[in-house]
C-alpha positions in Angstrom: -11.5 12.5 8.1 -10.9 9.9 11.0 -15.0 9.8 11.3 -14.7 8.3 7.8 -12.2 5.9 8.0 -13.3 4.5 11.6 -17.1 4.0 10.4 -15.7 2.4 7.1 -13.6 0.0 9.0 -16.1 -0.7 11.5 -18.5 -1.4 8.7 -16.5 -3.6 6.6 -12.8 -4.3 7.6 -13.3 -5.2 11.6 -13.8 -8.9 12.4 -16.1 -9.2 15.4 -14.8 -9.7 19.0 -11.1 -8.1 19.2 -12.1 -4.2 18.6 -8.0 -3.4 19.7 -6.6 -6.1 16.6 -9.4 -5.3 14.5 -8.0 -1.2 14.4 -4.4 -2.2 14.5 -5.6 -4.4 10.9 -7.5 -1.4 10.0 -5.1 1.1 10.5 -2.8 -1.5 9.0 -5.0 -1.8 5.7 -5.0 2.0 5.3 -1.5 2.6 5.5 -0.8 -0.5 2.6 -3.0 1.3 0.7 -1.6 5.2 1.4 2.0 3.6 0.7 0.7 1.9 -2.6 -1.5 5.5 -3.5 2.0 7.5 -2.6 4.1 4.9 -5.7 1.1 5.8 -8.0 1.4 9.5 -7.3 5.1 9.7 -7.0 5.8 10.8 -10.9 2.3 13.1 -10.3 0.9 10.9 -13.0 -1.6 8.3 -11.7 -2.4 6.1 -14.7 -5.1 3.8 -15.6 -2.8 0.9 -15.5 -1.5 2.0 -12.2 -5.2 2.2 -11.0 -5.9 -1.4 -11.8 -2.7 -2.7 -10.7 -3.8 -1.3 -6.9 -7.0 -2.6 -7.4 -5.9 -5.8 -8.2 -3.5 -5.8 -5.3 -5.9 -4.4 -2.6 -8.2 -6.4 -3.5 -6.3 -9.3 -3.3 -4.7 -8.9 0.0 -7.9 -7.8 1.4 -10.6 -10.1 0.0 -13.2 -7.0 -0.3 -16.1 -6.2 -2.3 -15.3 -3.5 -5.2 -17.8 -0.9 -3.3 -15.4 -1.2 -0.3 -12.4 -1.2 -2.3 -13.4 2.1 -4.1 -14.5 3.4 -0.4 -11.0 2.0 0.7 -8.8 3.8 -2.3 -10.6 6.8 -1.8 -9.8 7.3 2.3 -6.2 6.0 1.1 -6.0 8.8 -1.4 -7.3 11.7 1.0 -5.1 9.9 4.1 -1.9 9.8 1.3 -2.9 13.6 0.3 -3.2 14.9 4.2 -0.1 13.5 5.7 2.8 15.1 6.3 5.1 12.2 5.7 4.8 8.2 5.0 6.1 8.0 8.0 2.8 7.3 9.9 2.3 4.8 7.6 6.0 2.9 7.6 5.4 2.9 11.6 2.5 1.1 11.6 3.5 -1.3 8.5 6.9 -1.8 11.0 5.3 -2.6 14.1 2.4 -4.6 12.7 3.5 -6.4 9.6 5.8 -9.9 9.4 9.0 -9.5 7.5 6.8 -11.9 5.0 4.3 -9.3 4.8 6.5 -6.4 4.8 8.5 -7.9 1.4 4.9 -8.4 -0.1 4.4 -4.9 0.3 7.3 -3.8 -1.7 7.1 -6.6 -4.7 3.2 -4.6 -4.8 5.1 -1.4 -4.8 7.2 -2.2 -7.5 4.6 -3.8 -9.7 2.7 -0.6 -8.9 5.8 1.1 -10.4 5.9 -0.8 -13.6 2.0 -1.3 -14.2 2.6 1.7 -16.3 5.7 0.1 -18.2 7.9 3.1 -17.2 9.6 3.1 -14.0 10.1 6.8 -12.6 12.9 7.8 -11.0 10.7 9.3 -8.3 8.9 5.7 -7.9 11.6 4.1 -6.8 12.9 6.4 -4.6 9.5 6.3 -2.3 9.7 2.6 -2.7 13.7 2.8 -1.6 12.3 5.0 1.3 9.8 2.7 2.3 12.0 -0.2 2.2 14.4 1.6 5.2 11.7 3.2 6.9 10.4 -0.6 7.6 13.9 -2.2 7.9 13.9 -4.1 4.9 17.5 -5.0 3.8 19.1 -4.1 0.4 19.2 -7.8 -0.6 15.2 -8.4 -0.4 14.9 -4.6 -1.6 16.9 -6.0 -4.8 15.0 -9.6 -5.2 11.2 -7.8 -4.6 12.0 -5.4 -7.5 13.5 -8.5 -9.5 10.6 -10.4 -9.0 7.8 -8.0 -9.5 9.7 -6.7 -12.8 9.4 -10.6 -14.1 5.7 -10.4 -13.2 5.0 -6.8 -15.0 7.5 -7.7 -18.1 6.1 -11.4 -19.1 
């Protein structure tokens, strides 16, 4: 599994020059997209509106081409399905991600959550797990779920 996802970062994901950023991005890509996979597969029902709602979102954050964004969803899923815990994924999305970046993350999380128009109960408690685990406060909690329920419900 970590032959995979080192030769698909090295292939696509790692800028040239700075190999030590370039795997702390990596690594920092992957766990986004584990964290996003574990939403989707909170309620065990991973729908097509959830599926192109993580698309849209992976895609956008990472600027990729759709081959490496299937490539990327697919090591995400099989990372999300192997761990133990998210927390290998909150660490690295705490030490490596700006508060900016980390609020982001859960207004994707939560649009994740409603792409289906039904938000499950299980849903929001990964997302309320996530938000601790990366020391986001209740307030911005709150105001990323208000904000990505406006952009789901217009």
């Amino acid at each position: 599994m970590l032959s995979k996802i080192s030769a698909f970062f090295e292939r696509h994901l790692q800028p040239a020059g700075d190999v030590s950023a370039a795997l702390s991005h990596s690594q920092k890509q992957l766990a986004i997209a584990a964290l996003l996979i574990e939403v989707a597969m909170a309620d065990h029902v991973f729908s097509e509106g959830e599926m192109l709602s993580l698309q849209h979102h992976l895609k956008q954050k990472f600027t990729i081409t759709d081959a490496q964004l299937a490539e990327l969803i697919d090591l995400a899923r099989d990372e999300s399905a192997e761990a133990t815990s998210i927390h290998q994924f909150t660490s690295l999305i705490h030490q490596h991600c700006t508060p900016q970046e980390k609020f982001e993350l859960l207004v994707s999380m939560w649009e994740l959550a409603f792409a289906d128009l039904e938000l499950s109960k299980y849903e929001e408690y990964v997302i309320r797990k996530v938000a601790d685990l990366i020391y986001v406060s209740h307030a911005e909690f709150v105001r990323a779920k208000s904000i990505a329920k406006s952009k789901t419900h217009t």
